[in-house]
Phi, psi and omega in degrees: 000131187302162165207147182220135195246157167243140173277098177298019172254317163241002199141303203259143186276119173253157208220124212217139209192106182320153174276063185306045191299133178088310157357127159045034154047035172081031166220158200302152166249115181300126190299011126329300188269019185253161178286169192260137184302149187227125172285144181283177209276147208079357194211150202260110198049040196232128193236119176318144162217116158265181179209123175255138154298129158281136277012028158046063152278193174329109155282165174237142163243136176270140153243147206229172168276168188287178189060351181305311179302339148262307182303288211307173178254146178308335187252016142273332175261039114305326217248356165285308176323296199306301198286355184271321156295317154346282192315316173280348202266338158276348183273324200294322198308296201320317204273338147312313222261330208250135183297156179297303175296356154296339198263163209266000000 
């Protein structure tokens, strides 16, 4: 089930959804018939999330703890959103700045 947070800083609706990848063979899986979410391999209650911005700006995928979608409070998953955008904008900048043949 979708959660939807508003960011008081700018606005904007993220709209955040677990990552069913595979299901029902690219076709709707009726939500009856889905499997019970499962955390991927390595990891202990940790759950793929993307979450889109309103106006279908950047999405972000996330790893969140089980309950994030009811439990975690909105300005811990804002403040996951943030690091996470940080986080590309820094990759990106590197990936500006270091000539191709530098990179590792």
């Amino acid at each position: 089930m979708p959660r939807d947070i508003t960011d008081p800083t700018g606005g904007t609706i993220w709209t955040c959804a677990q990552a069913f990848a595979g299901l029902g063979g690219g076709t709707a899986t009726p939500l009856a018939r889905r499997p019970k979410p499962r955390a991927y391999p390595g990891s202990e209650n940790r759950f793929r999330v993307v979450c889109t911005p309103s106006g279908g700006a950047r999405s972000v995928r996330l790893e969140l703890p089980g309950g994030w979608d009811a439990e975690m409070p909105d300005e811990a998953l804002l403040a996951a959103i943030r690091a996470e955008l940080d986080e590309a904008g820094r990759r990106a900048t590197e990936m500006a700045i270091t000539p191709y043949g530098d990179r590792a």
